[in-house]
Short mmCIF file of the C-alpha atoms (twelve columns), coordinates in Angstrom:
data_MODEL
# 
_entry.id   MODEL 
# 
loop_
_atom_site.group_PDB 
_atom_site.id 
_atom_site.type_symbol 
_atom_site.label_atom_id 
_atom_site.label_alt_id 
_atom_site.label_comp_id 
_atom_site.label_asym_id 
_atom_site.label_seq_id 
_atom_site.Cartn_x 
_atom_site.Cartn_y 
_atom_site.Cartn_z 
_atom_site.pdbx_PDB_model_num 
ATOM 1   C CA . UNK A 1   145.371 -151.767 9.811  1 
ATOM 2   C CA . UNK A 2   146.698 -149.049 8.091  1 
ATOM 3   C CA . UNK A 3   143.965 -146.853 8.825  1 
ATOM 4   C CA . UNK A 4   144.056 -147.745 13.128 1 
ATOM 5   C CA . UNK A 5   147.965 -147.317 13.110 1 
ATOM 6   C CA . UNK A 6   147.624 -143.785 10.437 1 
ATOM 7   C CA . UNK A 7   145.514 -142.342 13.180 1 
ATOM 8   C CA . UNK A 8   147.660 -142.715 15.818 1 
ATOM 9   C CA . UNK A 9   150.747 -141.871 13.964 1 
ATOM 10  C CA . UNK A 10  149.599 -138.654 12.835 1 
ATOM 11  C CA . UNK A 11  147.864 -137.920 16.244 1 
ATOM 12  C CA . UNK A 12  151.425 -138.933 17.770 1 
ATOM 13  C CA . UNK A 13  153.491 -136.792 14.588 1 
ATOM 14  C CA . UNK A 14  151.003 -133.844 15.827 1 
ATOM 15  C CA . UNK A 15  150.946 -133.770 19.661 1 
ATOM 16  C CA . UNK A 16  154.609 -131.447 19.886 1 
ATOM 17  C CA . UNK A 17  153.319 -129.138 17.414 1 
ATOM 18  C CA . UNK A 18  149.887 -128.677 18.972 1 
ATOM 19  C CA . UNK A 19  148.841 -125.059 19.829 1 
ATOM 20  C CA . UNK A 20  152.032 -123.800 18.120 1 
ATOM 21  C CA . UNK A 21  152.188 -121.413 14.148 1 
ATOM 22  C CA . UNK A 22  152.665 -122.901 11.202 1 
ATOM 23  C CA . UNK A 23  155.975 -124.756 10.776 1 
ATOM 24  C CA . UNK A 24  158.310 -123.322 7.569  1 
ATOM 25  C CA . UNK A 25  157.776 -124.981 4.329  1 
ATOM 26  C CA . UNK A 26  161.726 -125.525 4.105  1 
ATOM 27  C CA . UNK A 27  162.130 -126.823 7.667  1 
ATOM 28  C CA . UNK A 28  159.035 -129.126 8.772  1 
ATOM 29  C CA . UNK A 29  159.212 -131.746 11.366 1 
ATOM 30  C CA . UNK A 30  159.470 -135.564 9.929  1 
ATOM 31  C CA . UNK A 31  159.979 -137.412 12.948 1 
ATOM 32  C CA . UNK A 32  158.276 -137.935 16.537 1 
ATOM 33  C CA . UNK A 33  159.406 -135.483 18.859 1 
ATOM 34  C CA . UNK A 34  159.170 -134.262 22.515 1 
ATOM 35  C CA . UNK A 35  156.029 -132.469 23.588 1 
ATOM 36  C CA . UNK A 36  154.060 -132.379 26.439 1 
ATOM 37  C CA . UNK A 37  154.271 -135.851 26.055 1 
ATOM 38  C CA . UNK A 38  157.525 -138.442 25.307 1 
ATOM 39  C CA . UNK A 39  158.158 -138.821 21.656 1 
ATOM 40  C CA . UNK A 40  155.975 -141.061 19.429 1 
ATOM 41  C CA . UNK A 41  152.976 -140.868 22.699 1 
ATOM 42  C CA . UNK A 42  149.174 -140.620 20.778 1 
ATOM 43  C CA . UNK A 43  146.967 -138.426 22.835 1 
ATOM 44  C CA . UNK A 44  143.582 -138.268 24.239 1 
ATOM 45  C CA . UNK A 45  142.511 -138.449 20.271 1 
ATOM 46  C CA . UNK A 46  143.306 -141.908 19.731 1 
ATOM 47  C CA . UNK A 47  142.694 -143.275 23.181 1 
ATOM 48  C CA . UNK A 48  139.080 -141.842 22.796 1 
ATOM 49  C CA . UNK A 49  138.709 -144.069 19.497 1 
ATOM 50  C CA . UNK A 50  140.323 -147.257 21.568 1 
ATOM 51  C CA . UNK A 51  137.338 -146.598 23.723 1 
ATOM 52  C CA . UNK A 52  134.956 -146.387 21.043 1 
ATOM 53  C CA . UNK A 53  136.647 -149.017 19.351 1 
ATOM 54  C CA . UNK A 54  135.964 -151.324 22.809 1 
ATOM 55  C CA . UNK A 55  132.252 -150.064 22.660 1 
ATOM 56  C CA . UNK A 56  131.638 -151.569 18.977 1 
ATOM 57  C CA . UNK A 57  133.518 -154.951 19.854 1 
ATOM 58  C CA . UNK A 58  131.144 -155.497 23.202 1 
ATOM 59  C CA . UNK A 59  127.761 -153.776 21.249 1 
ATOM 60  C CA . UNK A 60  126.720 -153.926 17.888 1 
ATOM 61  C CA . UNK A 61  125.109 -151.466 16.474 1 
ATOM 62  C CA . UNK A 62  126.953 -148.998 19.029 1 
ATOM 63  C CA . UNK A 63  124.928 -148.611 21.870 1 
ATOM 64  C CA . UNK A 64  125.379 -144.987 22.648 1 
ATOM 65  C CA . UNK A 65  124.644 -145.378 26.678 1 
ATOM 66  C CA . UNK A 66  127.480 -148.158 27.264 1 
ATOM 67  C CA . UNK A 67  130.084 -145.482 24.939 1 
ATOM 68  C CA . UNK A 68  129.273 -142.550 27.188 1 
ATOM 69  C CA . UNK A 69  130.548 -144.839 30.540 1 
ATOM 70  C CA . UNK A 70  133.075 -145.994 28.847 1 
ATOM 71  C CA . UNK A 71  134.210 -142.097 28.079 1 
ATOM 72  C CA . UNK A 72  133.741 -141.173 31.945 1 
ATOM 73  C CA . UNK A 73  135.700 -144.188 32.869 1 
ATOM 74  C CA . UNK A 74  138.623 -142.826 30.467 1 
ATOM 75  C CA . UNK A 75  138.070 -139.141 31.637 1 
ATOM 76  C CA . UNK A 76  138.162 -140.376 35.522 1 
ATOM 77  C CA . UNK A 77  141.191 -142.094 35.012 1 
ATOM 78  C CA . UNK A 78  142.832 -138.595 34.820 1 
ATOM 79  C CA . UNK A 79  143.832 -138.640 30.369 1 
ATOM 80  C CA . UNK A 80  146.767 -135.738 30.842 1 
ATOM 81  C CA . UNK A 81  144.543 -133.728 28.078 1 
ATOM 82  C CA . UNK A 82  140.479 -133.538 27.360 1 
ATOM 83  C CA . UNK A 83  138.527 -130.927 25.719 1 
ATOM 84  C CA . UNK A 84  136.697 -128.580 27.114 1 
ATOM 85  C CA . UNK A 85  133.678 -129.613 25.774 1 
ATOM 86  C CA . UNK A 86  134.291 -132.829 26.494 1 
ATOM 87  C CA . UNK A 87  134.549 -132.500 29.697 1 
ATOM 88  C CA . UNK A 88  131.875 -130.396 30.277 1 
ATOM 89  C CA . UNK A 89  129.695 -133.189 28.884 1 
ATOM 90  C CA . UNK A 90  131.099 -136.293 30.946 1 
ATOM 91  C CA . UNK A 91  130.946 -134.207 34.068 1 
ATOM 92  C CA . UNK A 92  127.250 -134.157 33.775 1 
ATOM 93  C CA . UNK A 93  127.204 -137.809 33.095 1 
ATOM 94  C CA . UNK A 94  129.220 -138.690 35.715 1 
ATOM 95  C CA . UNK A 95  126.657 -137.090 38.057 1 
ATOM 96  C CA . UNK A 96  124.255 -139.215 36.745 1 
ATOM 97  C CA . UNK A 97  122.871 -137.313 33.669 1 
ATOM 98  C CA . UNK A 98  121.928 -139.379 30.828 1 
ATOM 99  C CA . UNK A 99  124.301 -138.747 28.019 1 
ATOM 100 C CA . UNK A 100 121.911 -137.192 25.505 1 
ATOM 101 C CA . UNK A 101 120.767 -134.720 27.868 1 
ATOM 102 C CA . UNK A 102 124.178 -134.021 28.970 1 
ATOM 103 C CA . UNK A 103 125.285 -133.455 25.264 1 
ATOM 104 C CA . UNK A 104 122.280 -131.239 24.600 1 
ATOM 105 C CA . UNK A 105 122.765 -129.283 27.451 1 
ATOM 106 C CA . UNK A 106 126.331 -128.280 27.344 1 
ATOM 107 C CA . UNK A 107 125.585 -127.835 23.006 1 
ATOM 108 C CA . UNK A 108 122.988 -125.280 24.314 1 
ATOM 109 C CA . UNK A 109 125.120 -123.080 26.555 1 
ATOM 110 C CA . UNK A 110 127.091 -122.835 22.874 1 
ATOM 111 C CA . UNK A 111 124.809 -123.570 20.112 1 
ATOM 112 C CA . UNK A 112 127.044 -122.518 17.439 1 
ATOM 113 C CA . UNK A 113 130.184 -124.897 18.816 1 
ATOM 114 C CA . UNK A 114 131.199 -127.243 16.599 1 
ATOM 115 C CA . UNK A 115 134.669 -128.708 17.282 1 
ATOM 116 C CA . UNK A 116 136.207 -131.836 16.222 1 
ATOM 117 C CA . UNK A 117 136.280 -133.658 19.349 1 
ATOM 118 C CA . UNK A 118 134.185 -136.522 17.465 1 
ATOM 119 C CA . UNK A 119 135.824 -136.326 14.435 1 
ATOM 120 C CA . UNK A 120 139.472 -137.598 15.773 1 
ATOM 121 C CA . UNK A 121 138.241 -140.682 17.482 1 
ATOM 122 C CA . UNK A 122 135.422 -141.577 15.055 1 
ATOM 123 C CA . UNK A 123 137.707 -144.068 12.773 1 
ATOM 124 C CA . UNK A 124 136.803 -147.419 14.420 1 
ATOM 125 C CA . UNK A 125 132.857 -147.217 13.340 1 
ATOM 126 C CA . UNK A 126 134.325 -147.528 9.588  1 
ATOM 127 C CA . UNK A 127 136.173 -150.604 10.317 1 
ATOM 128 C CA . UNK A 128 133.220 -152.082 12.480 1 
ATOM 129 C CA . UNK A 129 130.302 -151.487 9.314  1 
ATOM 130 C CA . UNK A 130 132.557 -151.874 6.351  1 
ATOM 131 C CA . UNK A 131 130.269 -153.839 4.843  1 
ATOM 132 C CA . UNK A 132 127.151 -151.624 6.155  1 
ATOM 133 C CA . UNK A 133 127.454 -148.105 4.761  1 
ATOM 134 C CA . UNK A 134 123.713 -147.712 6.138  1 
ATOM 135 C CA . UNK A 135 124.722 -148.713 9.949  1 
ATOM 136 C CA . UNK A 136 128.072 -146.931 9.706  1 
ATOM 137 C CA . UNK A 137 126.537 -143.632 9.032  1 
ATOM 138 C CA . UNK A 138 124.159 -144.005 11.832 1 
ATOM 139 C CA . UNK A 139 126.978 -144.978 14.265 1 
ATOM 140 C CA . UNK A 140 129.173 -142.684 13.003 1 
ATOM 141 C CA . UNK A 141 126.742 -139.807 13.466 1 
ATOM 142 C CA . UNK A 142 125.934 -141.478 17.518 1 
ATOM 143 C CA . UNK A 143 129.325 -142.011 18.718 1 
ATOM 144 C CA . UNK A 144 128.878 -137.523 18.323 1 
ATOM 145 C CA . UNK A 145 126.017 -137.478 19.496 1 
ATOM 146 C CA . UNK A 146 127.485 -138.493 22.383 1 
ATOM 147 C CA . UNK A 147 129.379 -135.656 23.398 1 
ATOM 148 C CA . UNK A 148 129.163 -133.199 20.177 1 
ATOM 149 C CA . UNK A 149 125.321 -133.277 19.148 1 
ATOM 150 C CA . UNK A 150 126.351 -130.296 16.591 1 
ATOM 151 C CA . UNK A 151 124.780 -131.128 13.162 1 
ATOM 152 C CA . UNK A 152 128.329 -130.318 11.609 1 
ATOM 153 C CA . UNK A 153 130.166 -132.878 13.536 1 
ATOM 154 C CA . UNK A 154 127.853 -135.436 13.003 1 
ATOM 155 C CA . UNK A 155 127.952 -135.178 9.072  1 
ATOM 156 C CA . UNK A 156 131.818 -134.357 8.862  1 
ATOM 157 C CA . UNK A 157 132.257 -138.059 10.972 1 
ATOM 158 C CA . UNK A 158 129.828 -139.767 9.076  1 
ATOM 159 C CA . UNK A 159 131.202 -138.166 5.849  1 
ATOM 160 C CA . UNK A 160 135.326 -139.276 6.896  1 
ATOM 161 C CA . UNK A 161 134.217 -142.627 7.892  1 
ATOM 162 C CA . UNK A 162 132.046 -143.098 4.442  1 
ATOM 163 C CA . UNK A 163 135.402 -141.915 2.536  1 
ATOM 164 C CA . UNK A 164 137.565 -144.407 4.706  1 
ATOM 165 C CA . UNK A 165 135.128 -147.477 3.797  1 
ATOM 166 C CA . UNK A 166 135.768 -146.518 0.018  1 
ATOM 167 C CA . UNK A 167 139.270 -145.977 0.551  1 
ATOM 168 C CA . UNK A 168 139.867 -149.711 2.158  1 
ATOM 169 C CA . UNK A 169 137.822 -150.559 -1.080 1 
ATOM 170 C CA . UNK A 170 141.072 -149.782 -3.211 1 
ATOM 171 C CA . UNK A 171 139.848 -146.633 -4.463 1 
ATOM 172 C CA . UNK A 172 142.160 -143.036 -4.929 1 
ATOM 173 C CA . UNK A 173 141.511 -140.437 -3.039 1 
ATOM 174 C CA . UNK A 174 139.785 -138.135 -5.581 1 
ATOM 175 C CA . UNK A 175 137.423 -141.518 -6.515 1 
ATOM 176 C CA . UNK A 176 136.683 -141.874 -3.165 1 
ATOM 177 C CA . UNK A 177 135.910 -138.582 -1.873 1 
ATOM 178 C CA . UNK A 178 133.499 -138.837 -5.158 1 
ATOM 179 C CA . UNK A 179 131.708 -141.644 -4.238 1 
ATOM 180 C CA . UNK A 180 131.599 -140.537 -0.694 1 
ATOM 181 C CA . UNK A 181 129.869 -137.215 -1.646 1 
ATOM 182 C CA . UNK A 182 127.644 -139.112 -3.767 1 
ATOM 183 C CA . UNK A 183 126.200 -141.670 -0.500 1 
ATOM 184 C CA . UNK A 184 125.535 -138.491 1.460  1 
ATOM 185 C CA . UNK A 185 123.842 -135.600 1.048  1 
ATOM 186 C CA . UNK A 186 126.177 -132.853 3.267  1 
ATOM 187 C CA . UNK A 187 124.686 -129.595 3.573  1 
ATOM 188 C CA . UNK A 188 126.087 -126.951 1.661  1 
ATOM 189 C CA . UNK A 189 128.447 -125.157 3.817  1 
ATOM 190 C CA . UNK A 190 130.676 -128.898 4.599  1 
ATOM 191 C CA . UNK A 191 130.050 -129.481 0.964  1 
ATOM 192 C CA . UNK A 192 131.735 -126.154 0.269  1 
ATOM 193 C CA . UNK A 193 134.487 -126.893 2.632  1 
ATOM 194 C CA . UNK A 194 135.213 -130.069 1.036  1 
ATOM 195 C CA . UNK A 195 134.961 -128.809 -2.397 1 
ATOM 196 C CA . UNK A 196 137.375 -125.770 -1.488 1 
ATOM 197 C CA . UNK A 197 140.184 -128.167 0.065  1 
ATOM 198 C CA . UNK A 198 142.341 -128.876 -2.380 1 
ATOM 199 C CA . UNK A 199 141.929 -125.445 -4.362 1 
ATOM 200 C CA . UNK A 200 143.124 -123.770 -0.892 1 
ATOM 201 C CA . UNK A 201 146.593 -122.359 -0.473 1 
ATOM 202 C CA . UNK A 202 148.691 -123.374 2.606  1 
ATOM 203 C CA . UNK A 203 148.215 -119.835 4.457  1 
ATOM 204 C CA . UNK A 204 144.521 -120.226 4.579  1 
ATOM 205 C CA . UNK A 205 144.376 -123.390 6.088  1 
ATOM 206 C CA . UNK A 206 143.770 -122.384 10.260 1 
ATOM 207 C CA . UNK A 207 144.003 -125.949 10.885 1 
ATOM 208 C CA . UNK A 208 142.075 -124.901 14.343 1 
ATOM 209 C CA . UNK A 209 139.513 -126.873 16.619 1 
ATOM 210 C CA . UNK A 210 136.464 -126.178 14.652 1 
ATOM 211 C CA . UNK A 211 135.342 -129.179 12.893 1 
ATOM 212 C CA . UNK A 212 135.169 -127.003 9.690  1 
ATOM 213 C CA . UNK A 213 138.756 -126.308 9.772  1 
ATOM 214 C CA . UNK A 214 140.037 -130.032 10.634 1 
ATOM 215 C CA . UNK A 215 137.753 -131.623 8.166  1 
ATOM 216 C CA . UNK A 216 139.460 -129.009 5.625  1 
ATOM 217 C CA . UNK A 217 142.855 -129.467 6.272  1 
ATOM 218 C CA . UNK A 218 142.923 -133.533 6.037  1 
ATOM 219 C CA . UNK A 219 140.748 -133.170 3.011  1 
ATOM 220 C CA . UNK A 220 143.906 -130.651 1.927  1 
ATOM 221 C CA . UNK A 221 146.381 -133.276 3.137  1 
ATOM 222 C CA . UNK A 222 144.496 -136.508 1.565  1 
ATOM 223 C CA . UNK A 223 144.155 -135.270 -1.891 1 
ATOM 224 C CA . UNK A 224 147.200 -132.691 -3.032 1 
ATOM 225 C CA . UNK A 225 149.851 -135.385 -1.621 1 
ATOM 226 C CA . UNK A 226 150.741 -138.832 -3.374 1 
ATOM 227 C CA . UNK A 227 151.994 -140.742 0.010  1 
ATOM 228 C CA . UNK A 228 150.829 -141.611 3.497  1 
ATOM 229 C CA . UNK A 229 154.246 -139.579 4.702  1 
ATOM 230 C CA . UNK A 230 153.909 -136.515 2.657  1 
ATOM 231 C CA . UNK A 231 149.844 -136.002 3.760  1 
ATOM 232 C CA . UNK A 232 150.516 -136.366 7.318  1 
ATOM 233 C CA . UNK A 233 153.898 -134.295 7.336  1 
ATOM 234 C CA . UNK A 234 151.970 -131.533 5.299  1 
ATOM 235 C CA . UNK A 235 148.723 -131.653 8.109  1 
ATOM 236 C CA . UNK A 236 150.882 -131.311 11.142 1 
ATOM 237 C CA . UNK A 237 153.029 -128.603 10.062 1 
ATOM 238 C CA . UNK A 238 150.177 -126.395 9.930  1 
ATOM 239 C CA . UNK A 239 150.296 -126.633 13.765 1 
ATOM 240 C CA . UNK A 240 147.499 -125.032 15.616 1 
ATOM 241 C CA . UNK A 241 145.209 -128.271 16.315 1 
ATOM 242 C CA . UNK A 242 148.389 -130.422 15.118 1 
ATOM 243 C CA . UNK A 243 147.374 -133.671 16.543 1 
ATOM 244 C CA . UNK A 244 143.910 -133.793 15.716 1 
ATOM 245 C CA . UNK A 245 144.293 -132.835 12.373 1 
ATOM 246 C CA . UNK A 246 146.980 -135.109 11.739 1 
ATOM 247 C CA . UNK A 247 144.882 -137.911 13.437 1 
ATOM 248 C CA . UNK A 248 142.220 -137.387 11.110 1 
ATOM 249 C CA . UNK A 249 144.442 -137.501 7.931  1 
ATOM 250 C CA . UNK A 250 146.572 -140.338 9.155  1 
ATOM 251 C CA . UNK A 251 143.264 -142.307 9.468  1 
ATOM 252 C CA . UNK A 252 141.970 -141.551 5.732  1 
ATOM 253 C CA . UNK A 253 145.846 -141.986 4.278  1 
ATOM 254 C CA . UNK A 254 146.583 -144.924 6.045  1 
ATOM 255 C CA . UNK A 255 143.319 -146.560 4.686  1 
ATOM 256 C CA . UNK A 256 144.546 -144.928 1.204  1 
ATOM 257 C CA . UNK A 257 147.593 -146.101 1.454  1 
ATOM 258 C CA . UNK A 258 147.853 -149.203 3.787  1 
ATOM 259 C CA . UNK A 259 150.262 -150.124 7.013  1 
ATOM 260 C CA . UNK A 260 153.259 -151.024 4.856  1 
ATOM 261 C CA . UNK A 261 153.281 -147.446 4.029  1 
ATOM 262 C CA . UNK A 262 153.717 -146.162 7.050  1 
ATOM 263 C CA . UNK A 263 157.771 -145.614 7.379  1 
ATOM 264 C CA . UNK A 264 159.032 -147.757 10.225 1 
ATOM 265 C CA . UNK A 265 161.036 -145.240 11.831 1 
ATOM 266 C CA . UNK A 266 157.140 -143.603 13.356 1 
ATOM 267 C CA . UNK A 267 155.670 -147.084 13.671 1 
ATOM 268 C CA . UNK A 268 158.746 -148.187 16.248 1 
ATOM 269 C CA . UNK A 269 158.493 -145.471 18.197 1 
ATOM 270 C CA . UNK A 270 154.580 -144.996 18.495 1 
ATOM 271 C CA . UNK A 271 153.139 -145.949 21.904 1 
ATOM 272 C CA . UNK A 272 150.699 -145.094 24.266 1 
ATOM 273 C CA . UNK A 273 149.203 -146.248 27.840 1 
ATOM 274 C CA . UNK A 274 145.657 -148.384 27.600 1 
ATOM 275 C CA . UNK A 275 143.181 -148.767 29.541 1 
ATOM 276 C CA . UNK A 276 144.614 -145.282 31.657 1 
ATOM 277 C CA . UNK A 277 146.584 -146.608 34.717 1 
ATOM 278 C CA . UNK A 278 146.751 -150.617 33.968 1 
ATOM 279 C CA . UNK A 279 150.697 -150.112 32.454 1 
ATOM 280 C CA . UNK A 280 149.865 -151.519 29.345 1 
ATOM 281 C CA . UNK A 281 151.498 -150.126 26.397 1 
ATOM 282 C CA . UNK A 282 149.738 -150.102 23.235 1 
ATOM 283 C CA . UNK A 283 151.712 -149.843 19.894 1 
ATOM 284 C CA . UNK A 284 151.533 -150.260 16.668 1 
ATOM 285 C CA . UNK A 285 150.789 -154.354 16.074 1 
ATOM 286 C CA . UNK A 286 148.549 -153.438 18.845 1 
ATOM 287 C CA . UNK A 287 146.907 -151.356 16.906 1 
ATOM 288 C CA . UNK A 288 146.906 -153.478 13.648 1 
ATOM 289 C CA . UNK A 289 145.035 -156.624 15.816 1 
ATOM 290 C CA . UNK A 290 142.283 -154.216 16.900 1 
ATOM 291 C CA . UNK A 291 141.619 -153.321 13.542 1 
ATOM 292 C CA . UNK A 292 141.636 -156.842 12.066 1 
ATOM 293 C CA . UNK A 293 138.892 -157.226 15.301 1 
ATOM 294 C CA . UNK A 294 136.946 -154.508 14.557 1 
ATOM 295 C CA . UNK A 295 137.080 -155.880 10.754 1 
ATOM 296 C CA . UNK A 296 135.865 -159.881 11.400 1 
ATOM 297 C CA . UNK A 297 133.142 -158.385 13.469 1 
ATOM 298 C CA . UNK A 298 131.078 -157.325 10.377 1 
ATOM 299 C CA . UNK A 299 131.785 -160.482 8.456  1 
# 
């Protein structure tokens, strides 16, 4: 639960500070604010994991072909923000491309793009496969696939959702991130990025939209902090990709840390719209029940 309702709370914390600098050390934003959407609102990040999250409750394993309609359903529904490669990928499925060609193609036209458009919505497949590190590394790397075929993003999702299993286990951070690097075998430029995190000063942190970057600034976030509050206030202060990032780290501290560490005052005011255009608000207990489904579905 803590890990469903971390995501969206840091994706929520995130969304005002999006695209903007860093925020001062001695003046960073601790509460839900105003952006381009009300105060406490998750973005496209978390409603593309409620969609994945939907996928794994009606298919296990994930079946890769039902995820992909299930993205073009969210995308026609008009989300107020998608990435561009994104996008660019469910237009070509919504014309009737299957996804996998659709993903290769648009990867092609930019074979060097990695971004972390998987990465913030890849959370449920760790709570589907707790219990089956095998399966959740093979979903975890499909649900990319999907729309970000990139080698990069495929190991930096299966790697967060291998470190969020151990983390629900009861282990720290540090153990965790240890075992984690021990079940896969990243190649050595995430390896270095990983390794680096922790060692890095704030100012080189550019928290942007390369998967790289986010995978290095909640790795930052998760393991020089103490508290569920102090990681996620440290990730979205670096701005840039704010929400992202700080989805990404409120995923791997709330499974650190659990829900009851979450401070209230962000809990009552998160919300979002889901399914896109049926008026039903999703909060946090929402949130917490669709991880306790995605949970009893590997038992």
């Amino acid at each position: 639960m803590g890990c469903a309702v971390g995501a969206a709370v840091g994706d929520a914390l995130g969304m005002p500070l999006e695209f903007g600098p860093p925020r001062p050390l001695d003046a960073p934003v601790r509460d839900m604010q105003v952006g381009r959407l009300p105060a406490g609102h998750f973005t496209d990040d978390t409603e593309m994991a409620l969609a994945l999250a939907e996928s794994l409750l009606a298919h296990r394993p994930l079946d890769a072909a039902d995820l992909a309609h299930r993205f073009v359903a969210w995308y026609q529904a008009g989300p107020p923000d998608i990435g561009i490669h994104t996008r660019a990928v469910l237009l070509r499925v919504r014309a009737g491309i299957g996804w996998r060609e659709a993903a290769y193609a648009v990867q092609q036209q930019s074979p060097a793009s990695a971004g972390n458009g998987s990465l913030m919505r890849c959370w449920p497949v760790a709570l589907a496969w707790w219990n089956n590190l095998d399966q959740l590394v093979i979903d975890s790397r499909l649900q990319s696939e999907v729309t970000h075929p990139h080698g990069e993003c495929l190991e930096a999702c299966a790697l967060v959702n291998v470190l969020i299993c151990h983390l629900v286990y009861g282990r720290s951070p540090a153990d965790a991130l240890a075992a984690a690097l021990r079940d896969l075998a990243l190649v050595a430029d995430l390896r270095r990025v990983v390794d680096d995190a922790p060692r890095l000063p704030r100012s080189l942190l550019a928290n942007s939209g390369w998967v790289r970057h986010t995978l290095q600034s909640a790795m930052w976030g998760l393991l020089t902090t103490d508290s569920f509050e102090q990681a996620v206030v440290q990730v979205v202060n670096l701005g840039n990709d704010a929400d992202t990032a700080g989805a990404v780290v409120g995923a791997l501290a709330g499974a650190a840390y659990g829900l009851s560490a979450i401070p209230p005052r962000w809990k009552q005011v998160l919300h979002g719209e889901w399914p896109l255009g049926s008026g039903t608000t999703w909060r946090a207990d929402d949130l917490s029940a669709l991880a306790l489904r995605l949970a009893r579905i590997a038992q």
